[in-house]
N, C-alpha and C positions, 0 to 999 in steps of 0.2 A: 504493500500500500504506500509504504513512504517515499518508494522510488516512482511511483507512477502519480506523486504530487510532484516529485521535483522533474519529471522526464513532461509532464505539463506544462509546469512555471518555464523551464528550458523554453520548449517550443515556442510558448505566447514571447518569451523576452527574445527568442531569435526572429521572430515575426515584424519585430521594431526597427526601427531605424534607431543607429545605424548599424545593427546587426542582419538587416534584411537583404542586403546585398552579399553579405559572406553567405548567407544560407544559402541563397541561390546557386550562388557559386560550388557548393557544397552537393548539392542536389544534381547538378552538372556532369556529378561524377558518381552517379548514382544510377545504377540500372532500377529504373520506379516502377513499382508494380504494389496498388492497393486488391484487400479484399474487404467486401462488404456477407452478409448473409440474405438476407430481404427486409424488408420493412412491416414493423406491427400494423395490422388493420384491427378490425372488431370481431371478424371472425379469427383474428390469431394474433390475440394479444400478447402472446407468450414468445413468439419463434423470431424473436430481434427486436434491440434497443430504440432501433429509427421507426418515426414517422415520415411516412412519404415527403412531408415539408421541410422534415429534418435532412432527410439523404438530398432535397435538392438543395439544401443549406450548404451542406457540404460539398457539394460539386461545384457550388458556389465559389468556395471560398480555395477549392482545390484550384478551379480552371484561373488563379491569381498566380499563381506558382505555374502553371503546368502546360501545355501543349496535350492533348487528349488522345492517343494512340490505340490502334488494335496489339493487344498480347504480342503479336508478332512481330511488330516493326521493334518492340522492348527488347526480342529475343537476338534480332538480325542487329540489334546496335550496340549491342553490349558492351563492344571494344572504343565506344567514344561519339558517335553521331549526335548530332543534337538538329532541333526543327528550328530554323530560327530566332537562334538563339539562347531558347527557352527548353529546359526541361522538358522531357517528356515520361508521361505518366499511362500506362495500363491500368484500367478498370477490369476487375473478376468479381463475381458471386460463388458463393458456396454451399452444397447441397441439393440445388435443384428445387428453390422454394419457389413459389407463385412470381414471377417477373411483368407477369403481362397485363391480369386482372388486376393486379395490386396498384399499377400505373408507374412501377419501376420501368419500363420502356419508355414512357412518354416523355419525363424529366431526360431520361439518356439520349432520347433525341433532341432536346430543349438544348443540351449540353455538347451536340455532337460526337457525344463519347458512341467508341465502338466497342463495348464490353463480351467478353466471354464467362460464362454460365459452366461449373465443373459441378456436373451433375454425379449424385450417388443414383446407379441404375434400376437398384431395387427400389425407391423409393416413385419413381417416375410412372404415371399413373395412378396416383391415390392408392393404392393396393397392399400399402405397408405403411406404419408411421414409426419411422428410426427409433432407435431406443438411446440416442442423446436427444433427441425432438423430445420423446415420451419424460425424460426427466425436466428438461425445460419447463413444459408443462405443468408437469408435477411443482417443480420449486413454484413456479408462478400460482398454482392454485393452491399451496398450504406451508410454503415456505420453506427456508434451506433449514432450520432445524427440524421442521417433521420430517421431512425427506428422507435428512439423513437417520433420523433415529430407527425410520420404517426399512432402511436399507439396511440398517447394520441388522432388525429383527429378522430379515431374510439372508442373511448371511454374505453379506455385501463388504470384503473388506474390514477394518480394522477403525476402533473411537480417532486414532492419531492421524487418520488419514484423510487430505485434501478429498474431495467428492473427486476431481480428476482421476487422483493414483486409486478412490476404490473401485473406480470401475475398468482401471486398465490392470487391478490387480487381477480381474477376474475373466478366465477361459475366450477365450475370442466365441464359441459357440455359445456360450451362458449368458452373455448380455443382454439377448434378448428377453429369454427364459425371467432371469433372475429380476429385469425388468418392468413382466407381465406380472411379477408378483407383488413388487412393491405396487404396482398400479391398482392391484385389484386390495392390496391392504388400507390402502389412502380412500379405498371408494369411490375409485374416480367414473366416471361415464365409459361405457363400453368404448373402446378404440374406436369404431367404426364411424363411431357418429364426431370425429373428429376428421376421421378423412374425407366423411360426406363432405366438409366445408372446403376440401379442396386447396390444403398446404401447400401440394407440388403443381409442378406443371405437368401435364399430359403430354405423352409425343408430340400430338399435332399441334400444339403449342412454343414446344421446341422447335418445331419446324417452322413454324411463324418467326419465333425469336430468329432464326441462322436468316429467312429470307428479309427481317428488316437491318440486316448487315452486323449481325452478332456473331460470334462463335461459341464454339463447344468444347469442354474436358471434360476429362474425368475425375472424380473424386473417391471414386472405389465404388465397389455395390454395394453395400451395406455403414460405411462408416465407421472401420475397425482402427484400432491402436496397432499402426504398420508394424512397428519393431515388435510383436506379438504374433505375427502372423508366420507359416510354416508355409516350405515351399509349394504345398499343394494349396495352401490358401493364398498364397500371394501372387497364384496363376487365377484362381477365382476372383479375388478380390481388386486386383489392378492389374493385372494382362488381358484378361478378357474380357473386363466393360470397356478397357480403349481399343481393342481390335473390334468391338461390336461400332463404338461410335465412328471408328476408323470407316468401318461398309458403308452403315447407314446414310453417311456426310460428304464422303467419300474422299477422306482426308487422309495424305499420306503418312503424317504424322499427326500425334493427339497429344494438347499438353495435358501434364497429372499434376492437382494439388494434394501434400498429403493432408487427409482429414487430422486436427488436432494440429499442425504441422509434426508429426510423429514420426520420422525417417526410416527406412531401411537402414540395411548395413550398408556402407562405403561400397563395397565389392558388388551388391546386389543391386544397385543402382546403378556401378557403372555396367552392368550384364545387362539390364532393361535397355539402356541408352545403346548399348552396340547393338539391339534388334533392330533399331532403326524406324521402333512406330511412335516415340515418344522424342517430342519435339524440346522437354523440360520435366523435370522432378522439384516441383516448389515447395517451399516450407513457407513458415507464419515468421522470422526473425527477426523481422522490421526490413530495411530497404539494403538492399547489397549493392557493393562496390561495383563500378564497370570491372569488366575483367573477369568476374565469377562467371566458372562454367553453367549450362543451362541446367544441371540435375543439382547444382548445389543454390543454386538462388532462394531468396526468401521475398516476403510480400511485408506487406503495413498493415496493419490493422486499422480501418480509416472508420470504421461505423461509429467509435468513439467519441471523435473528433479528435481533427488535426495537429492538434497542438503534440498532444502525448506520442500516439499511435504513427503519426508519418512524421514531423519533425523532430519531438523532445528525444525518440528512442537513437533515432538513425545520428544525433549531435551524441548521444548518452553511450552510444557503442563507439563512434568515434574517439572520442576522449578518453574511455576507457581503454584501447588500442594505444594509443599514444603515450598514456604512464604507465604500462605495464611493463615492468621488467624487460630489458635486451636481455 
């Protein structure tokens, strides 16, 4: 908590004059890539901190710093190109939550941005609701102490343990399981009548998304903790939703963000990248140097706001680079 008041205070004080010219310049040398999730409505007050007015807030205040790029051109300039001068910034979502109905498309055309959507496969078509969506949920309707106390009752982990680590303590097949049962301790309404309200996007929806000049990743099929994953799930889980979006799109390469930013091993990363269907392996780390290869990059956390998440962290990892011990 205390470093994400002072990676804040950062941000807003390098936003001033006359520190706002060193930022820029700072950013310059920064391969930029934000991620957002989707935006609260009424029917899903739970699945993200933004309001539609809040996310155009922020693109807002983004498009003051930034030049607005497709994924790709981020990818293809890594080594130094700049648009006029200006910074340029990649827009992504994560999960595959409502883009279209919500009116997250309409601000992204307002803004010119060309975003790409790293959809989790299984969730696509209302037909499943993830079981980090299912906790969301849950904390939003009874709070992070019942949650947790209803998860430790189901055998969720351990008292000392962040909600994160107790559910990445737990089986990659169990999370669902383990999931459905804290759900049904809390009381909550049958799953089903949450998907009725249509969290995700449906195919033909995605297809609308890619034909008004958007792109597609992947995010895995289900939403798993990567560095938990076994090699026969890690051909389930992120080789075969990106050779699936690869047909569908007809795309030769598919970028992957990891869910959680949660990595592979070094070696298993670089073996996905010499198949030649993945264009990038993104993490959450904040904003990476030019220079970083395309499986090791990280993204911004931007749905917070700017100050912490794209500028305070990427000035906070700097500086801390710089006094660390030769």
């Amino acid at each position: 908590m205390r470093r994400k008041i002072f990676t804040e205070l950062l941000g807003a004080l390098a936003r001033r004059p006359p520190f706002r010219a060193r930022l820029e310049v700072a950013l310059r040398g920064h391969a930029n890539i934000a991620y957002f999730h989707g935006v609260r409505t009424a029917e899903h007050p739970f699945l993200g901190p933004l309001s539609i007015a809040g996310f155009d807030e922020i693109c807002r205040q983004l498009s003051e710093y930034f030049t607005f790029v497709p994924l790709n051109d981020v990818l293809c300039s890594r080594e130094g190109q700049e648009t006029a001068g200006r910074s340029t910034l990649a827009i992504t979502f994560d999960d595959g939550l409502d883009l279209i109905r919500s009116g997250v498309v309409e601000v992204l055309e307002k803004w010119k941005i060309e975003a790409t959507v790293f959809l989790n496969t299984a969730a696509v078509g209302n037909t499943r609701l993830l079981w980090n969506h299912q906790l969301e949920i849950m904390e939003g309707e009874h709070g992070l102490h019942r949650l947790r106390q209803d998860m430790l009752a189901a055998g969720i982990g351990a008292a000392s343990m962040s909600l994160p680590a107790m559910m990445k303590a737990c089986p990659p097949g169990d999370r669902d399981r383990l999931c459905s049962t804290v759900w049904e301790l809390l009381g909550m309404d049958d799953v089903n009548s949450y998907l009725r309200r249509r969290p995700y996007m449906d195919w033909y929806e995605i297809d609308e998304w890619v034909a008004r000049g958007h792109e597609v990743g992947s995010h895995s099929e289900s939403h798993p903790y990567c560095s938990t994953l076994t090699a026969a799930q890690i051909q389930d889980e992120v080789v075969r939703p990106v050779q699936a979006l690869s047909r569908r799109y007809g795309r030769k390469t598919v970028p992957f963000a990891y869910p959680f930013g949660d990595r592979l091993p070094r070696d298993v990363e670089e073996r996905l990248m010499s198949t030649g269907m993945f264009s990038c392996l993104l993490g959450i780390g904040g904003l990476s140097a030019k220079g970083v290869e395309a499986h090791l990059l990280d993204r911004a956390n931007a749905e917070y706001g700017v100050n912490d998440g794209v500028f305070g962290r990427m000035l906070y990892r700097a500086a801390r680079q710089a006094w660390a011990p030769r």
